[in-house]
C-alpha positions as CSV (number, residue, x, y, z in Angstrom):
1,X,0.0,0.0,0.0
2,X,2.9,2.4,0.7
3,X,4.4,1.7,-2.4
4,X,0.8,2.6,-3.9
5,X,0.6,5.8,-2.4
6,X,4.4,6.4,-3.1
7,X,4.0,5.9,-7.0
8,X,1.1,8.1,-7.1
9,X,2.5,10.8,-4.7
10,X,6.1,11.2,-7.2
11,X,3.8,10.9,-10.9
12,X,1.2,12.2,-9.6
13,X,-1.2,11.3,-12.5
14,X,-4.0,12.8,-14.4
15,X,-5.9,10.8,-16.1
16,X,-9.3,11.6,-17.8
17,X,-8.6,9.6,-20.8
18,X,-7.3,6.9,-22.8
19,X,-4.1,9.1,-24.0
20,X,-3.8,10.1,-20.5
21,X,-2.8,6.4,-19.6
22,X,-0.8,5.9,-22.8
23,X,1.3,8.7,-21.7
24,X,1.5,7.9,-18.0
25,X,3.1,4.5,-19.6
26,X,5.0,5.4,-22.7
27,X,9.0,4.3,-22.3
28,X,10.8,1.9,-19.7
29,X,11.7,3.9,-16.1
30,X,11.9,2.7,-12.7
31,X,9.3,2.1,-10.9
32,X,6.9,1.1,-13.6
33,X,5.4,-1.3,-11.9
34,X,4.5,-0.1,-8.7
35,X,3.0,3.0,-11.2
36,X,1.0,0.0,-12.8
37,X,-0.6,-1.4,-10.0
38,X,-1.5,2.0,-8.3
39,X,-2.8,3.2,-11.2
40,X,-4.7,0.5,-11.5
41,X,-5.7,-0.3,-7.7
42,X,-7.3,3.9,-7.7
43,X,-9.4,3.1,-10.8
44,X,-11.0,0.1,-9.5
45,X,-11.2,2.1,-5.9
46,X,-12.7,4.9,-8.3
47,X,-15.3,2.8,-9.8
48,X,-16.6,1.3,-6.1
49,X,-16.8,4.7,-4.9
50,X,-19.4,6.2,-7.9
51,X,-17.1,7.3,-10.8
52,X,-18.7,6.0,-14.0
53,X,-18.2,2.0,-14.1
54,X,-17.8,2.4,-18.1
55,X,-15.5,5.1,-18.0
56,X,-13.2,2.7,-15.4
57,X,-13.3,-0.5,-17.7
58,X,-12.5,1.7,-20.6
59,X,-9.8,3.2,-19.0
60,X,-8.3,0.1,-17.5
61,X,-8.6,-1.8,-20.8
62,X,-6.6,0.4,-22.7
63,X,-3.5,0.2,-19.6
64,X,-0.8,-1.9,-20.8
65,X,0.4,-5.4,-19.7
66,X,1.5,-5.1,-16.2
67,X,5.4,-4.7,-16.3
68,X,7.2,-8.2,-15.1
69,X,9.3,-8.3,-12.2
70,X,13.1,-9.1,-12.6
71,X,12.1,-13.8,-13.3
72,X,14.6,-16.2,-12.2
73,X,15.2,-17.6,-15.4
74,X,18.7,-19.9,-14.0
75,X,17.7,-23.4,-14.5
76,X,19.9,-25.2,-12.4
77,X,21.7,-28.7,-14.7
78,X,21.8,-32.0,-13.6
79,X,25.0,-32.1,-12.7
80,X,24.9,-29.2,-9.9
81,X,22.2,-30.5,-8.5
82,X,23.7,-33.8,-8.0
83,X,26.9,-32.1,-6.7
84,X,24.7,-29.8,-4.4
85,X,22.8,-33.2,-2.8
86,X,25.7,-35.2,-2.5
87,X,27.5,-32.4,-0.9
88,X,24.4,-31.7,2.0
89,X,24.9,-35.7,2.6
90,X,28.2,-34.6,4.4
91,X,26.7,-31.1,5.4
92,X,25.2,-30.5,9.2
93,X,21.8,-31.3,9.8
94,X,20.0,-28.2,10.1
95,X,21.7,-27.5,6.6
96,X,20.1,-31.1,5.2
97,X,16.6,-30.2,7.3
98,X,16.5,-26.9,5.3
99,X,17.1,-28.1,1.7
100,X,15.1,-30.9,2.1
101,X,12.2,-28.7,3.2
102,X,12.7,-26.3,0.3
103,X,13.0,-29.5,-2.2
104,X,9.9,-31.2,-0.8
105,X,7.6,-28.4,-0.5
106,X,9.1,-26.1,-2.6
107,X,8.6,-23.1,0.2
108,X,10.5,-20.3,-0.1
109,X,14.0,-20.1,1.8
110,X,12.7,-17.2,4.0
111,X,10.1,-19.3,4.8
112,X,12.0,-22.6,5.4
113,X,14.2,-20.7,8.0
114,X,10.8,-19.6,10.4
115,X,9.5,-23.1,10.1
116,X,12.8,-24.3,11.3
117,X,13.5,-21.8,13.9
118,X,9.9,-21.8,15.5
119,X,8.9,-26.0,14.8
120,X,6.4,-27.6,16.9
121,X,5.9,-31.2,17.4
122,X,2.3,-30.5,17.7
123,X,1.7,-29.5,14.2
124,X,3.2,-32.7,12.7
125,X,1.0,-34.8,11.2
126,X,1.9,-38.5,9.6
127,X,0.6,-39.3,6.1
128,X,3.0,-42.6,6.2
129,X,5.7,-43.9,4.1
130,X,8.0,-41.3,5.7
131,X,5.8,-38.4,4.7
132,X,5.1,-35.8,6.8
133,X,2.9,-32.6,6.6
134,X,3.4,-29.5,8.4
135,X,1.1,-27.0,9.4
136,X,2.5,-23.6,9.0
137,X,1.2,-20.5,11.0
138,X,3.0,-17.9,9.4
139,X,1.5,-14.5,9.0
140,X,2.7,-12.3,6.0
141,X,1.1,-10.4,3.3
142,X,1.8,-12.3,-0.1
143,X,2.4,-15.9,-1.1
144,X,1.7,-17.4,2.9
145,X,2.3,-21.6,2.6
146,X,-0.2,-22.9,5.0
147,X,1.3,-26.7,5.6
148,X,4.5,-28.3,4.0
149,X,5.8,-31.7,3.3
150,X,8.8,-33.2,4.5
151,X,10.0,-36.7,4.4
């Protein structure tokens, strides 16, 4: 939300048309993204709070594709990832306990070190053959994993 307000405070947009947007967006700059979702979050905001609901779709119809943030595009090969699990056989076992969490759930690695460094027995539940699920209470805006796996 800060960012929002932020984005809109330093552009400071006016739109009252279709141009107006096309402008707003022409060229790459920083920040283009957190311009694109403000933008977009005070039309919608706009529209609940009586602005014409035509006018809105109009306008956010003609906004471009929302910008991309930076994608990991690294695909790891075979080989490293061999090396890398056959290196963590040797490795300590709070090192093994975080990789294999982040292997068999896929959480993030910010999120693999607060399951690690507040886990509870009591959320633990068997699902057999060496499976485990884990019920995760951890409060964040965003992507929030409510259970992982671990085996």
């Amino acid at each position: 939300m800060k960012d929002f307000i932020y984005a809109l405070d330093k552009w400071q947009p006016v739109i009252r048309s279709a141009e107006d947007i096309d402008r707003l967006f022409a060229g790459e700059f920083p920040g283009k993204r957190h311009l694109w979702l403000a933008v977009r979050n005070l039309l919608k905001y706009c529209a609940v709070h009586g602005w014409s609901k035509a006018d809105i779709k109009q306008l956010l119809e003609v906004m471009p594709p929302i910008p991309k943030t930076n994608p990991d595009n690294r695909v790891p090969r075979e080989h490293e990832m061999l090396d890398l699990l056959r290196a963590l056989r040797k490795a300590k076992i709070k090192y093994q306990a975080f990789y294999n969490l982040i292997l068999d759930s896929a959480v993030r690695p910010a999120h693999a070190v607060e399951i690690l460094a507040n886990f509870n027995l009591d959320r633990l539940e068997e699902l057999g053959i060496g499976i485990y699920k884990y019920h995760i209470t951890i409060e964040r805006r965003g992507n929030i994993p409510y259970i992982c796996f671990i085996s």
